[in-house]
ROVEX-705121 format. One record per residue (C-alpha): residue number from 1; residue in one letter; y, z, x. Coordinates in steps of 0.1 Angstrom, whole numbers. Each point is the difference from the previous one (the first is absolute). Example, Ala and Ser with C-alpha at 12.3 -4.5 7.8 and 13.67 -1.06 7.14 Angstrom:
ROVEX-705121
<atom num="1" residu="A" py="-45" pz="78" px="123"/>
<atom num="2" residu="S" py="34" pz="-7" px="14"/>
END
This chain:
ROVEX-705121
<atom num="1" residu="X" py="-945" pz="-595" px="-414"/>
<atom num="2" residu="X" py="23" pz="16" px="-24"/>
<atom num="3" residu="X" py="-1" pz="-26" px="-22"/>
<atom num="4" residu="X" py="-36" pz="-4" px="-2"/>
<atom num="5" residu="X" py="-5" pz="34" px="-7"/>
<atom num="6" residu="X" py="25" pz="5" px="-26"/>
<atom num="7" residu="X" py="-25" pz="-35" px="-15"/>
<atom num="8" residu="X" py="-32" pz="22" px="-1"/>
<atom num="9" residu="X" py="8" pz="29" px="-6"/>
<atom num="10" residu="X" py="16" pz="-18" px="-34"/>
<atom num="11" residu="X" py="-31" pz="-13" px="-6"/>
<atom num="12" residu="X" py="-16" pz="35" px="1"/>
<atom num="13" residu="X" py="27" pz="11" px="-27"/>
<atom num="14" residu="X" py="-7" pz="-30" px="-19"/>
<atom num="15" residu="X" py="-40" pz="9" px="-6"/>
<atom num="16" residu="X" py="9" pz="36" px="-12"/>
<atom num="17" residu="X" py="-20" pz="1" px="-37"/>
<atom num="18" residu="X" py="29" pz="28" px="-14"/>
<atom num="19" residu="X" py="31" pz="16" px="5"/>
<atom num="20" residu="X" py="-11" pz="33" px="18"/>
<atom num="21" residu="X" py="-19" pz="-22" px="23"/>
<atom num="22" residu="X" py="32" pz="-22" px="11"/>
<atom num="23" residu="X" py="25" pz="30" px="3"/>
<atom num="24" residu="X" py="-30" pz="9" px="27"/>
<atom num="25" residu="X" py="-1" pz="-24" px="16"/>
<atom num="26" residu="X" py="36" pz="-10" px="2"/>
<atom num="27" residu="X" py="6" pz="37" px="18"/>
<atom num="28" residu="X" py="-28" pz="-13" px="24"/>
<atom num="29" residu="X" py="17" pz="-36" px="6"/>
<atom num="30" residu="X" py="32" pz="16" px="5"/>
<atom num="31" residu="X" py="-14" pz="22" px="30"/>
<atom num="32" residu="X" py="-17" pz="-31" px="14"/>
<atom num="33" residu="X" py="25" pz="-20" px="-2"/>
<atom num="34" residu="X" py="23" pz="26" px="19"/>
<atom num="35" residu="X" py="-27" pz="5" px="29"/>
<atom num="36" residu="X" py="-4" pz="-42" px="4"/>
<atom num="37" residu="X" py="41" pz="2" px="1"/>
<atom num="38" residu="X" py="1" pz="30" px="26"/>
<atom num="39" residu="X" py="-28" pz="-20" px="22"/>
<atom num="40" residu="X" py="19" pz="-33" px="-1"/>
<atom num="41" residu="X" py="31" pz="19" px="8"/>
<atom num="42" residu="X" py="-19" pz="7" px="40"/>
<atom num="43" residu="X" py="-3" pz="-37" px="7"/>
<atom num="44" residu="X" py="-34" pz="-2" px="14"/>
<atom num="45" residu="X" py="-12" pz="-27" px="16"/>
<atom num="46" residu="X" py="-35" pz="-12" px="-12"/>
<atom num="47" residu="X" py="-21" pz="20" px="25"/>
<atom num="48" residu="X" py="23" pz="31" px="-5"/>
<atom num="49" residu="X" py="-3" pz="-1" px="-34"/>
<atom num="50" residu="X" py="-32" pz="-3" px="-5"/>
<atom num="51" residu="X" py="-10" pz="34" px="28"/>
<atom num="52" residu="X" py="28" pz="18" px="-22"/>
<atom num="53" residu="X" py="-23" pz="-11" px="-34"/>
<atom num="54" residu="X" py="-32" pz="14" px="15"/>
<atom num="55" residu="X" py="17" pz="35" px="15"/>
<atom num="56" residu="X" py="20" pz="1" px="-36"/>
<atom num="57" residu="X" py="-33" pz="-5" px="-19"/>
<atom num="58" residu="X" py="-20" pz="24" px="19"/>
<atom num="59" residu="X" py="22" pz="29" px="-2"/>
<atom num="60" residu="X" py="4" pz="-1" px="-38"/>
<atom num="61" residu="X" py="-36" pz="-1" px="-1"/>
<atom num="62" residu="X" py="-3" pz="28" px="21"/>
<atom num="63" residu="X" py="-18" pz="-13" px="28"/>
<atom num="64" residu="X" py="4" pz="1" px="38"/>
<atom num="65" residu="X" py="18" pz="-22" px="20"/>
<atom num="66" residu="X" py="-17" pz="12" px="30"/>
<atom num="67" residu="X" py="-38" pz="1" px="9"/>
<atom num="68" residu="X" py="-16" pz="34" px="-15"/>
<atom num="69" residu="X" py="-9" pz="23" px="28"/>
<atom num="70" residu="X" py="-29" pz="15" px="-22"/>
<atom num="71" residu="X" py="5" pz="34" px="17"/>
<atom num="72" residu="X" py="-4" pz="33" px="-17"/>
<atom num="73" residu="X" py="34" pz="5" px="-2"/>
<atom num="74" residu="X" py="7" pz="-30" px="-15"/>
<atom num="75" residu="X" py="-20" pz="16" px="-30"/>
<atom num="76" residu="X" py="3" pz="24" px="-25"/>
<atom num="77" residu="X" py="-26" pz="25" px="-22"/>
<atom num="78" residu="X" py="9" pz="-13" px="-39"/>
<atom num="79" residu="X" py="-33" pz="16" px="-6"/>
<atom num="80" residu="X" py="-32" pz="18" px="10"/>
<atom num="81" residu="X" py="-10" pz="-17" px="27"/>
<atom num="82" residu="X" py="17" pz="-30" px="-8"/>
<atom num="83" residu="X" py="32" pz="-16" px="25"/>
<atom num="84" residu="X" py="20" pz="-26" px="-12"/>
<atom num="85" residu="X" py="24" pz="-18" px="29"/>
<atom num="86" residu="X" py="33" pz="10" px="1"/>
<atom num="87" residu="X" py="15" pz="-35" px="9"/>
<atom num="88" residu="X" py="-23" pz="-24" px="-25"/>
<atom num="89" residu="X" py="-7" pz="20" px="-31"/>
<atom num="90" residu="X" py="-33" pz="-23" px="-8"/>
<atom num="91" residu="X" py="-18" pz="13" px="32"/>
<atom num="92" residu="X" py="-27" pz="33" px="-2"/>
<atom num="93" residu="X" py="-21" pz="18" px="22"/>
<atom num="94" residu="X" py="-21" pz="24" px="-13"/>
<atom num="95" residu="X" py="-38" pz="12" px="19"/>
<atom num="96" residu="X" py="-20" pz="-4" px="-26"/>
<atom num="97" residu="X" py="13" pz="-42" px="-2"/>
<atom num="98" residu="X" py="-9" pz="-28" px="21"/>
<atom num="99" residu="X" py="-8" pz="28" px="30"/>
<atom num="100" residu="X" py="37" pz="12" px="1"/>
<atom num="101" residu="X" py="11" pz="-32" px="9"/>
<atom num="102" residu="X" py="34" pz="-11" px="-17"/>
<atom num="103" residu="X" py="-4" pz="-25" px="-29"/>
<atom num="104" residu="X" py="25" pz="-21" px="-22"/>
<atom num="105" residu="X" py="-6" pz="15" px="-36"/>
<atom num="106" residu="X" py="12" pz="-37" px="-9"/>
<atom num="107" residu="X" py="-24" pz="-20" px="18"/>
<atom num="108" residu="X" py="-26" pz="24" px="14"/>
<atom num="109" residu="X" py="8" pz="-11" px="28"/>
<atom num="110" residu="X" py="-8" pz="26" px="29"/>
<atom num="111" residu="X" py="18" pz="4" px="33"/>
<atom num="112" residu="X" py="-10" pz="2" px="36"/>
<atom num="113" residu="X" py="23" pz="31" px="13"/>
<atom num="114" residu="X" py="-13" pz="-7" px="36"/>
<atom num="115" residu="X" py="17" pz="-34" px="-4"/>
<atom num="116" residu="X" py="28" pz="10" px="-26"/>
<atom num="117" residu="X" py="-6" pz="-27" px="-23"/>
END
């Protein structure tokens, strides 16, 4: 894994057009490099490894790793009117939208609080 990383992320150095651009993105190879080292360091087998990805992915995007109870409390005002979910910050409710219902501001996708989902 370490190897093949270490391969593409060369690759993405490679195809920098100037200098500023490499120094970049040698700082970002460095810190994935050290992350793919640190992972291979927990010897995972394949099915751990690939529930750690998913949980490691979500949570540096910020989203829950647990099914959104889509209660008020799990809300906050950020504006007249307006709540924004305190768990997934691309989830709103607001009256005045979709009936109050909570939507995805990604996807417009609403959600049926009866059902959480």
């Amino acid at each position: 894994m370490i190897e093949n990383t270490k391969y593409e992320l060369d690759l993405l150095l490679n195809n920098c057009e100037d200098e500023e651009e490499k120094q970049m993105q040698k700082s970002i190879n460095d810190n994935v490099l050290a992350i793919v080292e640190k992972f291979c360091e927990m010897r995972h087998s394949g099915m751990s490894a690939n529930y750690e990805i998913n949980l490691i992915i979500k949570a540096l995007r910020q989203q829950p790793l647990t099914k959104l109870t889509l209660q008020d409390d799990e809300f906050l005002e950020v504006a007249n009117g307006v709540f924004q979910n305190k768990r997934d910050y691309r989830v709103f409710k607001q009256q005045d939208r979709f009936d109050g219902k909570p939507y995805n501001v990604d996807t417009m996708q609403l959600y049926d609080v009866e059902k959480g989902e």
